[in-house]
N, C-alpha and C positions, 0 to 999 in steps of 0.2 A: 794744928790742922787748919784747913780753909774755913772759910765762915759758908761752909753753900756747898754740898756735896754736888752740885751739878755740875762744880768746879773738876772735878775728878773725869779724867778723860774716859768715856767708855770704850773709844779704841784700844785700852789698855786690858777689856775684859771680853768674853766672849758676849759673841751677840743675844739678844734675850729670845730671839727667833730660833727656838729651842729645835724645832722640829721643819726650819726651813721649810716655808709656807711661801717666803717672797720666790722660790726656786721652782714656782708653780708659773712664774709669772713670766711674756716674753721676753726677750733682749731688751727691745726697744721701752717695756713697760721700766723693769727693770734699771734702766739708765734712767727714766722719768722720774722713777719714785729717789732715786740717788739725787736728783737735782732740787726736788722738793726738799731732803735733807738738808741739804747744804741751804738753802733757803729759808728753812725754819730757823737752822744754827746760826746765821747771819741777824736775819730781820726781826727774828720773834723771840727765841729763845731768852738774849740777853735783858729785854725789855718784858715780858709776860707779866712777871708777879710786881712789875712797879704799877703796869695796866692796873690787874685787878685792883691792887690796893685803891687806885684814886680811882676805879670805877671809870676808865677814861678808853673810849674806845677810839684806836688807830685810822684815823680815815685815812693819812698818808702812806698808809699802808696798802692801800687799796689799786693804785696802778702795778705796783711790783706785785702781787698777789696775781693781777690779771694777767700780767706779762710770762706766768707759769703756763696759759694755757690749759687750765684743767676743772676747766667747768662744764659740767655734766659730763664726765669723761666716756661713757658707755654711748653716747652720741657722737663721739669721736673715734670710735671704732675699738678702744680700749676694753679690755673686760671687766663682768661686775667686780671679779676677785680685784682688779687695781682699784676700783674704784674704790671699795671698802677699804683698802692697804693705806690712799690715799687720808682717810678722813682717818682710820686709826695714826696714821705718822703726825696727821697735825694734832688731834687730841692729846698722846704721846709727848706733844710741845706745848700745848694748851689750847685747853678747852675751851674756852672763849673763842680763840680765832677758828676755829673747827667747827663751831655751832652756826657761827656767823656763814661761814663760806654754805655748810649745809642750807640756812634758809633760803639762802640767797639762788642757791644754786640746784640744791638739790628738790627743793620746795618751789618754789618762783622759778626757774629757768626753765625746769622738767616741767612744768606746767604750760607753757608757753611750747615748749618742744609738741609735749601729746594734747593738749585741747586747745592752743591758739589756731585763732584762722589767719590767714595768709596775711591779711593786713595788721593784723595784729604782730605776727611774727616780722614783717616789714617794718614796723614801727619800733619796734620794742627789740627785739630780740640780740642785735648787733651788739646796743648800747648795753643788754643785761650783760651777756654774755663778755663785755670788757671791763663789766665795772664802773663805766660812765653814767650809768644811774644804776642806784641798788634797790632790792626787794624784799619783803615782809610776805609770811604767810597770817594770813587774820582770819583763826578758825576758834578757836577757843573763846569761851565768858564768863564774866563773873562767876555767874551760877550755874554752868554747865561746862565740866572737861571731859573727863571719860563719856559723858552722856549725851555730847553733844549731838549725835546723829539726831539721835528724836527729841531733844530738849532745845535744840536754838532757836532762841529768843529774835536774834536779830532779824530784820524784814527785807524785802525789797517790794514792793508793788511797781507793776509796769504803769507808763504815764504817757501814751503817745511811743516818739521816739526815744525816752528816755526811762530811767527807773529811779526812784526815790529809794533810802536806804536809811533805816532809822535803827540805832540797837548801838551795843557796849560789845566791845573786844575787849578778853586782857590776858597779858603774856607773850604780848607777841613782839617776837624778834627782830630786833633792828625796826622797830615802830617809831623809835622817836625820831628819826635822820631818814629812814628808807624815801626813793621818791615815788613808791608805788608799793600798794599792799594786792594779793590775791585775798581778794575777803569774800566770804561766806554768809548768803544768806538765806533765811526760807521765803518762797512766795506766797504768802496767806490763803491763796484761793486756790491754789492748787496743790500744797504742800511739799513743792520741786525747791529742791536745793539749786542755787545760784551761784555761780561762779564771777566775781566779777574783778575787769583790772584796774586798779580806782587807784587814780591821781591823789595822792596824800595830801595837793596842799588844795585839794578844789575845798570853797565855802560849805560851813559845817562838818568840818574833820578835827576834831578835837585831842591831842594826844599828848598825854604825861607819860614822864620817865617810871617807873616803880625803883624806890630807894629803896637802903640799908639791908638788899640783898646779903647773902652769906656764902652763896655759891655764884660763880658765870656774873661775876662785876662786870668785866671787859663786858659782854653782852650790855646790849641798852634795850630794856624791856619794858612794853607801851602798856598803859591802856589809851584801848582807842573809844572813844564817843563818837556816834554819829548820828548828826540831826537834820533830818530833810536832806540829805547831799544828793543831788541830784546825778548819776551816771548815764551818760550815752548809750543806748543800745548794744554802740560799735564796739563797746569797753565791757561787755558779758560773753564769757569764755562758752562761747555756742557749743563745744563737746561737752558740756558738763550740763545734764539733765534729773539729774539727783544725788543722792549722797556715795552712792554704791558706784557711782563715775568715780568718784577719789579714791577708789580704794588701793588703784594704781601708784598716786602721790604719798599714799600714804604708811602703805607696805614696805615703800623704798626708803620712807625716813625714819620706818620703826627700823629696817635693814641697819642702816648706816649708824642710828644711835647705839644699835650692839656692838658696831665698828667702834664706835665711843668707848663703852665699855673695855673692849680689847686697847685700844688706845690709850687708856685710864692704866690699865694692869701693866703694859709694857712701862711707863713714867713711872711706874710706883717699884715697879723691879728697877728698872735702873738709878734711882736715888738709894733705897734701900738698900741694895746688893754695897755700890758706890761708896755709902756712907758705915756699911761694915767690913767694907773691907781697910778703911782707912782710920776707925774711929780704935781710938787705944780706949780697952780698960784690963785691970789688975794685969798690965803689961804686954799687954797684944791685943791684936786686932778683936773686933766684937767678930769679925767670922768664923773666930776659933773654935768659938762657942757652941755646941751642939744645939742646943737649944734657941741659938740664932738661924744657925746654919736648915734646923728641919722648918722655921718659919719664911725662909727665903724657897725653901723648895715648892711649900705649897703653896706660894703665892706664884713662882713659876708655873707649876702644875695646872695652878686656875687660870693663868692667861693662856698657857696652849689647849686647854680645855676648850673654852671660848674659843680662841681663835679657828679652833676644827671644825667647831658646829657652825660659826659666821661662814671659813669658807667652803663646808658644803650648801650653805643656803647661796651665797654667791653661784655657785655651780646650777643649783634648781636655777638662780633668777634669768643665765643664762641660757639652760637648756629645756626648761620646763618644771613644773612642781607634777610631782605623783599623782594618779584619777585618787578620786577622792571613793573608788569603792571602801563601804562600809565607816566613812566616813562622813563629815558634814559637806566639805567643798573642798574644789581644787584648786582654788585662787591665790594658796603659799600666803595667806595670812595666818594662818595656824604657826607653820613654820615659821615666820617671819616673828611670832608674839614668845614663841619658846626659845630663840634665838636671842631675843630682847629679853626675855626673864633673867634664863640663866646665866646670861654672861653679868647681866647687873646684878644679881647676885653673888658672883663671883668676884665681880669686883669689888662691891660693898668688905668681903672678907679680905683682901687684896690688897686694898688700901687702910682696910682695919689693923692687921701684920704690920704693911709699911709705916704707919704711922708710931703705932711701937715699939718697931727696930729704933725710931728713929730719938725716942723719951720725951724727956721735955722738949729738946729743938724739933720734935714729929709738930708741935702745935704752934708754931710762930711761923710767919711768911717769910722768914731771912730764908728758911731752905721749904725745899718747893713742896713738900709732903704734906706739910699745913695746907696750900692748896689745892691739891692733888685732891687730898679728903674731903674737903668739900665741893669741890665741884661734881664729887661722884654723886654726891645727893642730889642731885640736879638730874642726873644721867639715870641714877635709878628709876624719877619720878617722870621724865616727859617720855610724849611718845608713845604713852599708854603704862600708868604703873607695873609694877613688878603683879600686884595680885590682880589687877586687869587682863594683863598678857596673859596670867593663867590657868585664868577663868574661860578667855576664849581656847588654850588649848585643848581646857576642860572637854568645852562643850563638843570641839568636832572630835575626839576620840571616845566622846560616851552618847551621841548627839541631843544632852540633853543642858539646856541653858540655866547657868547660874545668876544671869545676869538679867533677866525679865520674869 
């Protein structure tokens, strides 16, 4: 047999798009997402798991990525459903490169789309949107992640024309290389959250890589320190006047981490299916096996599962979420956190299946299921954990809060 089940063509099998979800999509989306294919298969696929191993992330990677065209794609007239399709087919390839294009784009670009001002968007925006310089979301701290709404530490005081910024990031993506981070802070005397677009390499920005990760190597993940960094006025995202501004930014990246998740389930059926339908034991294939065959089914079951519920949430993102009668709100953060639960939980079993179809070779990096499974740890945990997401969906169907 091959050493690498991803060796095994999947045009030889039926597609894992069990219930034809891409056939929602138009012509033209539809030929996009086929070119992204052929693009992961080319640039990323062959190289991924040598990435993770050395923890080495592909900068040269980064013009041909841009040259697809498909940043912030719902800004380009495309629908949420492609957009989601998009991040689940590069997860699907790896997770690393899929989290990356997300901060950068879906986090930093969309942010610049809905709260930059014009000169802002003049300055910045061209160069984000090609790739010619990249970006960091800088929300998260040491000592506050789920909590951070009312627990950030980090400061900004205004100074004249400028604003001082003092506090710790950490977690954040593409931190060590980015040449700009959206970072997060509170204003002491007022208690307004702060948005601001801050030069990574101005005086007093301090940033280390975080080693000996286990999940999302390819990822390069900072802590950022900041002392006294002094930011321009002109460089505070003037639409952002408190925490409850991002809720926009933030709905969209719990949105696409579910994509994740579905993304994770489709990679993990197709090694697994792949790898039993070619793996001989006591003289045939492991698909023969009933006992194989009903754990490949429920691991299908759970991606199309997931994938129903992401693209009816696509659908609300496009046409509106529900009034929120008899409920807490109708801002599709509810939805968006039950979307994020369940599919990473689905995943979690998904990838638990695939990894024991796959035995001993499920836990070494020569075949891709070894990483597959850890990077869903990853996937479970950002973006609001698994018992985070639902806690809030708790509260807006009982409207009473678990979580204060």
């Amino acid at each position: 047999m091959t050493s690498d089940p991803s060796a095994v063509p999947f045009s030889n099998l039926p597609d894992a798009d069990f219930y034809a979800f891409e056939d929602l999509l138009s012509p033209r989306e539809q030929d996009k997402l086929a070119e992204l294919r052929a693009f992961l298969a080319a640039e990323v696929a062959p190289y991924a798991a040598q990435w993770w191993r050395d923890a080495y992330f592909p900068a040269e990677l980064l013009p041909k990525l841009a040259a697809l065209e498909l940043s912030t794609p719902v800004q380009q007239g495309y629908s949420p459903l492609f957009a989601g399709l998009v991040i689940a087919e590069m997860t699907r390839t790896d997770t690393s490169i899929a989290t990356f294009f997300m901060v950068h784009h879906d986090l930093f670009v969309e942010a610049l789309h809905a709260f930059g001002s014009q000169d802002q968007k003049d300055r910045l925006l061209s160069d984000a949107l090609s790739l010619r310089i990249t970006g960091a979301f800088a929300l998260t701290e040491p000592e506050h992640g789920s909590d951070v709404a009312g627990g950030m530490e980090t400061t900004a005081v205004r100074d004249g024309d400028s604003w001082i910024l003092n506090g710790t990031k950490r977690w954040i993506g593409n931190g060590t290389f980015c040449d700009y981070m959206l970072l997060w802070a509170r204003e002491p005397d007022t208690g307004k959250t702060r948005g601001f677009l801050l030069d990574a390499s101005l005086q007093g920005v301090h940033r280390s890589k975080i080693e000996n990760k286990t999940a999302l190597r390819t990822v390069q993940n900072a802590d950022i320190t900041l002392t006294g960094v002094r930011v321009a006025e002109t460089d505070r995202l003037a639409g952002i006047d408190s925490f409850e501004d991002i809720k926009h930014l933030l709905r969209g990246s719990r949105i696409m981490v579910g994509w994740q998740a579905v993304g994770t389930q489709l990679a993990a059926v197709d090694v697994a299916r792949a790898y039993a339908v070619e793996r001989q034991q006591f003289g045939r294939p492991l698909a023969s096996f009933q006992l194989v065959t009903e754990q490949l089914v429920r691991m299908l079951g759970n991606t199309v599962a997931s994938t129903g519920m992401l693209a009816r949430v696509a659908e609300l993102e496009g046409g509106g979420y529900p009034s929120a009668v008899g409920r807490r709100s109708a801002d599709g953060m509810a939805q968006a956190a039950l979307a994020k639960s369940y599919a990473s939980r689905k995943m979690r079993e998904t990838v638990a299946l695939g990894r024991s179809i796959l035995g001993g070779n499920g836990i070494v990096t020569d075949y891709r299921m070894a990483k597959i499974f850890a990077d869903a740890e990853a996937i479970y945990t950002y973006e609001g954990s698994y018992e985070i997401n639902t806690l809030i969906v708790g509260r807006d169907i009982t409207g009473i809060s678990a979580l204060r």
